[in-house]
C-alpha positions in Angstrom: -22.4 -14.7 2.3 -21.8 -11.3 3.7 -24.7 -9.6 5.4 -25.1 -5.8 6.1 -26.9 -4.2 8.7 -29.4 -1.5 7.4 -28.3 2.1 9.4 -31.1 4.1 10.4 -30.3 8.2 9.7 -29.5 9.2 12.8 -29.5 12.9 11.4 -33.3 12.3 11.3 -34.2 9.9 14.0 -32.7 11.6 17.3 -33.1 9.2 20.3 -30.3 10.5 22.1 -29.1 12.8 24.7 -28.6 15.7 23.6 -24.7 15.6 24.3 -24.1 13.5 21.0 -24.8 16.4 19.0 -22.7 18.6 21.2 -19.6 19.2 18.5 -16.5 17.1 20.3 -12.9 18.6 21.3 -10.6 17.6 18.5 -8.1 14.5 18.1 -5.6 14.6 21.0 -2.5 15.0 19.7 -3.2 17.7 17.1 -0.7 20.0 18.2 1.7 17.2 16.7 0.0 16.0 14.2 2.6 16.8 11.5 4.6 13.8 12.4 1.9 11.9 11.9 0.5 12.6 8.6 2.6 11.5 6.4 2.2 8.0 7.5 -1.3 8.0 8.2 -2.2 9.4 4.2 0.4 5.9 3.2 -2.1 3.8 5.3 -5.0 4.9 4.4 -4.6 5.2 0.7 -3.1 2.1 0.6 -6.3 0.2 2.5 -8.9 2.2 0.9 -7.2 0.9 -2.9 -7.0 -2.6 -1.3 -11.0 -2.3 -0.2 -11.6 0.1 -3.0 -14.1 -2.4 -4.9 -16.0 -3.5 -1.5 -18.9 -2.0 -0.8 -18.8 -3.9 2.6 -15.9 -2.4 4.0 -15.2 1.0 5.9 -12.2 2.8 6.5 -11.8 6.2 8.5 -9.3 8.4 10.0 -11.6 11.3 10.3 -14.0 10.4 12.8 -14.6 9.4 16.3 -15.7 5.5 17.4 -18.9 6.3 20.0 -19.4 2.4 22.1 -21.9 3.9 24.6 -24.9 5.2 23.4 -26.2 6.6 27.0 -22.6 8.9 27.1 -21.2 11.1 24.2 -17.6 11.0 25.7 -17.7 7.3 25.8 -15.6 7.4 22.4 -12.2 7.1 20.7 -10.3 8.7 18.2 -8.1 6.4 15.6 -5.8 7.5 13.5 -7.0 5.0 11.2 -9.6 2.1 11.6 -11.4 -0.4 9.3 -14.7 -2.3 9.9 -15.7 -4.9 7.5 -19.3 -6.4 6.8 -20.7 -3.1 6.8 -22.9 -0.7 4.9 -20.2 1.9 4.3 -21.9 4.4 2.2 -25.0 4.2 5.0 -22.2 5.1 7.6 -21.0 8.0 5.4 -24.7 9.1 4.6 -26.1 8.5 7.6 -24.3 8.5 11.0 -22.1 11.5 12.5 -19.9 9.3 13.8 -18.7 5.6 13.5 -21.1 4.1 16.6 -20.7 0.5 17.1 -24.5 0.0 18.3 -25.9 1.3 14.8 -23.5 -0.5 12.8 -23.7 -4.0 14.8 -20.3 -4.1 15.4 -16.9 -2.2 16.5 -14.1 -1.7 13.8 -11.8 -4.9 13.3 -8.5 -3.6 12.7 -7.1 -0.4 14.4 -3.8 1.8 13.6 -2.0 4.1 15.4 0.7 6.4 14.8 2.9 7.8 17.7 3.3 11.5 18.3 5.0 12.5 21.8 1.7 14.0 23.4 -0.4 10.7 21.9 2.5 8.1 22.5 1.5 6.8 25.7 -2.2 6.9 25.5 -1.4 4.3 22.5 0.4 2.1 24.3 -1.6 2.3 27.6 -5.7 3.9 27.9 -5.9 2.9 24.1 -4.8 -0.4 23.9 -6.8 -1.5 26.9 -10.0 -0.2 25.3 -9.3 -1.9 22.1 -9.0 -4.9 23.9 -12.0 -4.2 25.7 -14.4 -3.2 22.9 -12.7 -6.7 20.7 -11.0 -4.9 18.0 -9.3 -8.1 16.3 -6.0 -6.2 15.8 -3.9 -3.9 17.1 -1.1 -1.5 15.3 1.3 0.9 16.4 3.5 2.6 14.4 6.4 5.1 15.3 7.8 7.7 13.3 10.5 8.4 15.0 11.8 4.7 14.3 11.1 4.1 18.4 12.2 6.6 20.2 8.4 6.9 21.3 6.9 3.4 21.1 10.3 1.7 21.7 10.1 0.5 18.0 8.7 0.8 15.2 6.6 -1.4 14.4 3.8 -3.1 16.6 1.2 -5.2 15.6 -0.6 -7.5 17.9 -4.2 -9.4 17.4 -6.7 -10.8 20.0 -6.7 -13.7 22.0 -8.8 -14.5 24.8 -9.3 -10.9 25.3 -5.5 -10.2 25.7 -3.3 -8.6 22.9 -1.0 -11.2 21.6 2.3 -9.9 19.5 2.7 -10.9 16.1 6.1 -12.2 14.6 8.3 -9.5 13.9 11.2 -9.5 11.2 13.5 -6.7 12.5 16.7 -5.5 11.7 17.3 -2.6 15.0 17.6 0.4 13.4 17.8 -0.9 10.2 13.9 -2.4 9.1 11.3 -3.8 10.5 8.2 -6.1 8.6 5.9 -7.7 10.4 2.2 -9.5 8.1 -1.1 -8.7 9.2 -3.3 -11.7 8.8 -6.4 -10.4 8.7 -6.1 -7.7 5.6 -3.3 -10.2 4.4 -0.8 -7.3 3.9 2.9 -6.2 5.3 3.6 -3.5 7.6 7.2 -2.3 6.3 9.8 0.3 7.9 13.1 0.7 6.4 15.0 3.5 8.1 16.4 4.9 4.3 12.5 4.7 2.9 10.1 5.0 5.7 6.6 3.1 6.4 5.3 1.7 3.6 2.0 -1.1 3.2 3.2 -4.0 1.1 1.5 -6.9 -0.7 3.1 -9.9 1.0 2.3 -11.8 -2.7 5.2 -9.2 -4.2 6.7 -7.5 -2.0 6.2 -4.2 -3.4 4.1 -1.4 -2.3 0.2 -1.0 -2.9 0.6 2.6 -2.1 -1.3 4.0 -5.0 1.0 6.8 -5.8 3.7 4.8 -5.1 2.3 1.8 -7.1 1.8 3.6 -9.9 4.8 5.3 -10.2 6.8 2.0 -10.1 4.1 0.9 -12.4 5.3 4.0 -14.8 9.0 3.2 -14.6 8.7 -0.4 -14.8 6.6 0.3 -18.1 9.1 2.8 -19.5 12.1 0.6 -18.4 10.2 -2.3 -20.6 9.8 -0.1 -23.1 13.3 1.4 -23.4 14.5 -2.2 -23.0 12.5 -3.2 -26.0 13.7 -0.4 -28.3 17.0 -1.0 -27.3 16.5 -4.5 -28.8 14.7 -3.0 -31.6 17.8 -1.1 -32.3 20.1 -4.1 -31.7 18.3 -6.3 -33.8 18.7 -3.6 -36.6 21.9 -2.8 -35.8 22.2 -6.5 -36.6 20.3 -6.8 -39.8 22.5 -3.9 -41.2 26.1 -5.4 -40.4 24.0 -8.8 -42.2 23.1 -6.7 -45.2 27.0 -5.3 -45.4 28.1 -8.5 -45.1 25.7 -10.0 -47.8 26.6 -7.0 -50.0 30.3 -7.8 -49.0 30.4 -11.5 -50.2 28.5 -10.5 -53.3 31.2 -7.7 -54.5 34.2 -10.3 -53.3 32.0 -12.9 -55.5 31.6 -10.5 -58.5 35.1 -9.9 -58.0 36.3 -13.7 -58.3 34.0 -14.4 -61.4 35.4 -11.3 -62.8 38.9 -12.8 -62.0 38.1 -16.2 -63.4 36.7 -14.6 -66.7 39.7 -12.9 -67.3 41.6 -15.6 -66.4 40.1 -18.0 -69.0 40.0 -15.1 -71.7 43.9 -15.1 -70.9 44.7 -19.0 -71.5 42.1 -19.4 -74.6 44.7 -16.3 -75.9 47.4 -18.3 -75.4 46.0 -21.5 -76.8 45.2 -19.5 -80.1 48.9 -18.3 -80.8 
């Protein structure tokens, strides 16, 4: 059974330095950020629809992860994280900031996305204080199809404190999928489509704009389909009725035939 931790509100009850409530520099990496966006909105629409119904899981892009509650600049900036066996709406309500010694524990799954000012701090200061802090898995996504992060695709989980790569299915250039097994979903790049979050059950996209647009056009594709056998089967019952009406006029005709026929010999009999 899934416990939660009940937050305090840390708006009210202040125990800390004062430097936690200094307002902190923004995300590094903003001056790129346009290269990121994109993919990040994909990711986090599509988790937040997965986790939509649970009240027990949280998932951010917009704030910072504080692990030291003696320093305010002991903290990290995600591009997109998710924590489960939580109170989320007591995060949201209550805390300015996702800190891992209110909410019992630091996010499990972590995402990044590469920019060229953010790139190596992904791969390097990041990734070591991921491992560090035990966030259960690691992703790294590149834009740029990996000119930045080498490749598109990275996903790696914890082992013994060390990141361990999963499997990747990759095509160079072409696609790269790769499952994540703890939100049981696919990581998906296709150099024609871009990154999209897949359910591995399908194979198609739980991106909800995405989803739902296929959603829409499979609906109107079943729809059309069905008229057009609406029309078929009409088309069918009509050529059936001109037949019917057909064999019925030739039939009128033969018993017309045969009448006259008989009217003819019972003449001749009668001369």
């Amino acid at each position: 059974m899934t416990t939660k931790r009940k937050i305090t509100n840390a708006w009210i009850n202040r125990t800390l330095p004062d430097i936690f409530y200094e307002e902190p520099d923004g995300p590094a990496g903003a001056e790129d950020g346009m290269q990121q966006e994109l993919p990040i909105d994909i990711i986090k629409g599509s988790l937040r629809e997965r986790y939509r119904a649970r009240e027990d899981v949280f998932v951010s892009n917009l704030v910072f992860v504080s692990y030291d509650r003696t320093n305010g600049n002991a903290r990290v900036h995600p591009d997109l994280f998710i924590a489960f066996d939580v109170d989320a709406a007591a995060i949201r309500e209550n805390l300015p900031n996702f800190w891992i010694w209110e909410t019992g524990k630091v996010p499990d799954f972590v995402m990044e996305v590469a920019s060229p000012s953010t790139a190596g701090n992904d791969r390097g200061r990041k990734r070591d204080l991921y491992a560090r802090l035990g966030v259960t898995e690691y992703w790294r996504f590149d834009p740029t199809g990996g000119d930045l992060y080498g490749q598109p695709l990275i996903g790696e989980r914890l082992s013994g404190g060390e990141y361990v790569p999963f499997e990747l299915d990759a095509r160079p250039g072409s696609f790269s999928r790769a499952h994540s097994d703890l939100l049981d979903v696919d990581f998906y790049w296709d150099s024609a489509t871009g990154f999209n979050v897949l359910d591995p059950a399908t194979g198609k996209t739980i991106f909800p704009p995405v989803a739902e647009r296929e959603a829409r056009q499979a609906s109107e594709t079943q729809r059309d389909e069905a008229q057009a056998h609406a029309r078929q089967a009409e088309t069918r019952a009509q050529q059936a009725e001109m037949q019917r009406d057909e064999a019925q006029a030739r039939a009128a005709d033969a018993e017309a035939e045969a009448a006259r026929l008989r009217e003819r010999l019972r003449q001749l009999k009668n001369q």
